[in-house]
N, C-alpha and C positions, 0 to 999 in steps of 0.2 A: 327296706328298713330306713336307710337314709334319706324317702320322699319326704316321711312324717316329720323328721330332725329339719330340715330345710325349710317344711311349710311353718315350722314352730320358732325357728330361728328369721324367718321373712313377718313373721307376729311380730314379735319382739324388736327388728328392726325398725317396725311402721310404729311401736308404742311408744321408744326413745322420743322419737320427735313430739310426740303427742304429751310425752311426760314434760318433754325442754321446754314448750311450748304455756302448761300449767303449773309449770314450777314458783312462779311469782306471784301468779293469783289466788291455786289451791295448794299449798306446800304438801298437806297429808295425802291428798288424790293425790296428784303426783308422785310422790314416793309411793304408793299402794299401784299404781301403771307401772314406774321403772322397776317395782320390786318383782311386778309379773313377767314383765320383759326380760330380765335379769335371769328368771327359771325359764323362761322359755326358752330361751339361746343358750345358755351354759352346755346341755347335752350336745350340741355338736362340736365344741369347742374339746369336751372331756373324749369324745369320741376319736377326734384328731391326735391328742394329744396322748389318748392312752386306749387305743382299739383291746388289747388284749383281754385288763380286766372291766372295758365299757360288754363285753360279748360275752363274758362270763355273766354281769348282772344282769344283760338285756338277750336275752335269749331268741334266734331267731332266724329265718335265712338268709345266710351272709353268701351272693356270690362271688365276691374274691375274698383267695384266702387269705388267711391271717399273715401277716411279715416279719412283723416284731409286736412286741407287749405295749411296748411304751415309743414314744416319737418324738423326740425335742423339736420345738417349732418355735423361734423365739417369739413369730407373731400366735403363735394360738398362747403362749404360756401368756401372753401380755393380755392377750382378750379374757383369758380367765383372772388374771391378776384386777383388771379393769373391772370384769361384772363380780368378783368378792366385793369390792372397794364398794363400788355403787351398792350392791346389799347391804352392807354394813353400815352406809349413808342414808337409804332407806328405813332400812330397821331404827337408825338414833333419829330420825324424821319421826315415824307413825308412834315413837316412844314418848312423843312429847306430848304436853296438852296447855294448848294457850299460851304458846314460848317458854314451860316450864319441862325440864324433865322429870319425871314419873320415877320414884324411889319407891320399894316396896314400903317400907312405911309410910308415905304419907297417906292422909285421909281420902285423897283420888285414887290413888290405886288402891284403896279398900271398900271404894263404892261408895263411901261418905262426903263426899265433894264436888 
C-alpha cells in the first residue's frame, strides 16, 4: 500500500520544482501543478501522521501492525502545515482573473465578462 503513496508523493516532489520554475511566467499553470502536487503528497504525510484512522478510510493489506492511532512528528505536522498553506495559495491563485479577484457577484463570475 505504501509503493503507491511514495510513487505519488516522488510526482509531486518532481511537480514543486516544475511549478517554482513557472511561477513567474504562468502564475495560473503554476498554481493548477502545485495544487496537484499538493494532493498528491499530502496522503503519505496524513499516513505518518495518523496511520490509525488513514487504515480505517484506506482499506487494505497492511503488513505491520498498527502501533498507535495518531503519531506526533513535528516534521510531518510542518509538511502538512506547509502543503494546507500552499493549497490555500493555489486555490487564491486559480481564484483570480487578470490580477483581479472573482466575487461572486461580479459580472466574470457570472459568465458575463
Amino acid at each position: 500500500m505504501t509503493g503507491p503513496m511514495l510513487d505519488m508523493h516522488d510526482m509531486g516532489t518532481v511537480l514543486f520544482p516544475l511549478a517554482l520554475l513557472l511561477t513567474f511566467m504562468y502564475p495560473r499553470i503554476a498554481a493548477a501543478i502545485a495544487l496537484a502536487a499538493s494532493v498528491l503528497s499530502l496522503p503519505l504525510y496524513l499516513y505518518f501522521a495518523a496511520p490509525g484512522p488513514f487504515r480505517w478510510v484506506v482499506r487494505g493489506n497492511w503488513k505491520v501492525p498498527l502501533q498507535a492511532n495518531f503519531y506526533w512528528d513535528n516534521w510531518t505536522i510542518a509538511g502538512i502545515i506547509t502543503l494546507v498553506l500552499a493549497t490555500y495559495i493555489c486555490i487564491r491563485t486559480l481564484r483570480t482573473i487578470k490580477g483581479k479577484r472573482v466575487s461572486r457577484s461580479s459580472p466574470a463570475a457570472r459568465g458575463l465578462g
